[in-house]
C-alpha positions as CSV (number, residue, x, y, z in Angstrom):
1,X,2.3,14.1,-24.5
2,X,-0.5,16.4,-25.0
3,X,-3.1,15.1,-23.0
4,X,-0.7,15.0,-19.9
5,X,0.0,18.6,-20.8
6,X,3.4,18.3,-19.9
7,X,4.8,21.6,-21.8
8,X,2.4,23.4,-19.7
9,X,3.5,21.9,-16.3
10,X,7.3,22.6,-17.7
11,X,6.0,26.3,-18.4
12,X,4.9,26.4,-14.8
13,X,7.8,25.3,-13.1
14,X,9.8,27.7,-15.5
15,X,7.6,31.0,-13.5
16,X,7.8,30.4,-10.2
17,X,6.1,33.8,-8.8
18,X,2.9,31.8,-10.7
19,X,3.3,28.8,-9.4
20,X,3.6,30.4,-5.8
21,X,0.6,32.6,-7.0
22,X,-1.5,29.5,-7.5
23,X,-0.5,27.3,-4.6
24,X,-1.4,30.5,-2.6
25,X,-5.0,30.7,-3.5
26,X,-5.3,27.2,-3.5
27,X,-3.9,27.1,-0.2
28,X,-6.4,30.3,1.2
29,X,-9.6,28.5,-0.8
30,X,-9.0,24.8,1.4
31,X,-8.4,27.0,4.9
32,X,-11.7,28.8,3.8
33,X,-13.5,25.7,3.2
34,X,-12.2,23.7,6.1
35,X,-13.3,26.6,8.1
36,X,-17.0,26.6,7.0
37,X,-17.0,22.9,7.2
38,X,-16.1,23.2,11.0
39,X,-18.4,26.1,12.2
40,X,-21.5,24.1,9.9
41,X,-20.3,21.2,11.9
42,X,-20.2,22.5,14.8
43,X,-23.2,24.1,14.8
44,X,-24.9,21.3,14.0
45,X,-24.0,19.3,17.2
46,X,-24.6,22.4,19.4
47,X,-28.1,22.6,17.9
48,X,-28.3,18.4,18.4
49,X,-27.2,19.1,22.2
50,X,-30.0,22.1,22.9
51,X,-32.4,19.5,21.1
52,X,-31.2,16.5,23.4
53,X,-31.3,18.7,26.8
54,X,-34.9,19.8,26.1
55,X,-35.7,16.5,26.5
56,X,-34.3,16.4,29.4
57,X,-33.3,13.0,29.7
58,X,-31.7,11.6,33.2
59,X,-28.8,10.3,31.8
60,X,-27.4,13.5,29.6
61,X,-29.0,15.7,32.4
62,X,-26.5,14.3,34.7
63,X,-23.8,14.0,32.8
64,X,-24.1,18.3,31.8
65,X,-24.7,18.7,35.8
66,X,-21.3,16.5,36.3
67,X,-19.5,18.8,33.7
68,X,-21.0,21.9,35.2
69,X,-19.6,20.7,38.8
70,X,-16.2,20.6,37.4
71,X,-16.0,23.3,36.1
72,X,-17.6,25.4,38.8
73,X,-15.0,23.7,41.2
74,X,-11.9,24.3,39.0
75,X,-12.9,27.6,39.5
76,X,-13.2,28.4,42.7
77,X,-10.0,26.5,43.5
78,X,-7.9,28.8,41.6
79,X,-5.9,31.9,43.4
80,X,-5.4,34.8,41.3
């Protein structure tokens, strides 16, 4: 029973402003790290992208040209 440290998990559940306390900053440190995780990642494939169109290859050339078409139609089609 020690090593499962049940009388502290009891002793927990007994002060719940604690418990909340803890899930709370639990809670706060995984947004913050999911956060960081995404802009790192993101980064990284934005920096992959520039490196890809400098080498300005046909096939990704086209495909951004495609993309910029869209968008530059969607655009111009709306009424404001």
């Amino acid at each position: 029973m020690e090593r499962a440290k049940i009388a502290e998990y009891v002793d927990l559940l007994n002060r719940p402003l604690s418990l909340m306390w803890r899930n709370l900053l639990g809670g706060t440190a995984r947004g913050v790290g999911i956060a960081i995780g995404f802009t790192v990642f993101t980064a990284l494939i934005l920096y992959l992208l520039q490196m890809l169109g400098k080498l300005n290859l046909p096939i990704i050339g086209d495909f951004i040209a495609d993309i910029v078409r869209i968008v530059q139609h969607q655009l111009e089609d709306r009424a404001y």
